[in-house]
C-alpha positions in Angstrom: 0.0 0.0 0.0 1.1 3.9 -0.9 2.3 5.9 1.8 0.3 9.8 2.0 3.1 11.1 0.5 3.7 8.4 -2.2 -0.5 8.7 -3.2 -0.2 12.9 -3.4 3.1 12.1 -5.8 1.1 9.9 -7.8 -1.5 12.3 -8.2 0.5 15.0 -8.8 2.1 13.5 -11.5 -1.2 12.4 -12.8 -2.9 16.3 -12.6 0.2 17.4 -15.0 -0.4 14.6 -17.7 -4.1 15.8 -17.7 -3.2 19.8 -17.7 -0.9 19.1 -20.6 -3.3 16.9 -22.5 -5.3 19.5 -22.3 -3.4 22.3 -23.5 -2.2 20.3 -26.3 -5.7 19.8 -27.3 -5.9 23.4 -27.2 -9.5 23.5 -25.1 -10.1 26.7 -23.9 -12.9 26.5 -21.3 -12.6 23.3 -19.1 -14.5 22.5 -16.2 -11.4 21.2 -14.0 -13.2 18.7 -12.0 -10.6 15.7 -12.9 -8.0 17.6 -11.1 -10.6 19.0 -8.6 -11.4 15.5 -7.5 -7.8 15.1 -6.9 -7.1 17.7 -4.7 -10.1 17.0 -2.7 -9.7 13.4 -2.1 -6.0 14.4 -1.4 -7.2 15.9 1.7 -7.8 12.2 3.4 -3.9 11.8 3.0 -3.0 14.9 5.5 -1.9 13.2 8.2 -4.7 15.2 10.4 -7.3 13.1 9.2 -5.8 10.0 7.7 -7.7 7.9 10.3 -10.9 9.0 8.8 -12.9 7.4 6.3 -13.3 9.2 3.4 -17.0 10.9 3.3 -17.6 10.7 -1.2 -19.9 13.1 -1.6 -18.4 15.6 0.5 -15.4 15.5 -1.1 -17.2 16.1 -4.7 -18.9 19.5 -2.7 -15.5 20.4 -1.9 -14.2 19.4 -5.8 -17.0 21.5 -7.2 -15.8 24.7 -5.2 -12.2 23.6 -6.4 -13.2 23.5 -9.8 -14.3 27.1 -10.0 -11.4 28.7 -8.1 -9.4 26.9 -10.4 -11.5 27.5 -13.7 -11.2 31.4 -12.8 -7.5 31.3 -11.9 -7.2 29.7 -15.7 -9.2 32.3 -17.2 -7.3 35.0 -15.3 -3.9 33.6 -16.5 -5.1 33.9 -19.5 -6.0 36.8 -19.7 -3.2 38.2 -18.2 -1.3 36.4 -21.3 -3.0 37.8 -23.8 -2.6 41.8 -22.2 0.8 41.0 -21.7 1.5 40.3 -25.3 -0.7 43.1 -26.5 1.9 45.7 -23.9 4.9 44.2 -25.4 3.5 44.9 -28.9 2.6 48.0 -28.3 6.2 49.0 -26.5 7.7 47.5 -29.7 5.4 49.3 -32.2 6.3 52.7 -29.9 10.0 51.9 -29.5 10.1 51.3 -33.7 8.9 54.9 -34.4 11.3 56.7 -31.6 
């Protein structure tokens, strides 16, 4: 059996592969809830409640909230890309007329 530490590894490693699938599939609005589900049922591996038994649907309540805070975090990045791009254009259209 997989130590806490050895299962949040696992996952972790897991989470990327799905991230990167889906950038390479260039989807632009996911819903997060894979990697949701993974943080929230990581939360039985802290060793503060590792002697509990894992309670299903609260853990998908907790995923859902996850999934949003996540979602808007993407978006945000996002965003932030994109105005980014359009300042450094805008430097370098300025900078070619000086």
């Amino acid at each position: 059996m997989l130590s806490g530490s050895e299962r949040n590894e696992l996952s972790t490693e897991a989470n990327c592969y799905i991230v990167l699938e889906n950038i390479m599939n260039n989807k632009t609005e996911y819903d997060w809830m894979e990697e949701a589900r993974v943080i929230a049922a990581q939360c039985w591996c802290d060793a503060r409640v590792e002697d509990r038994e894992m309670d299903v649907e609260l853990a998908e309540v907790v995923a859902e909230k996850i999934a949003v805070w996540m979602q808007t975090a993407a978006k945000n990045q996002r965003n932030t890309d994109y105005y980014k791009e359009l300042l450094e254009q805008c430097v370098k259209a300025i900078a070619d007329q000086v």
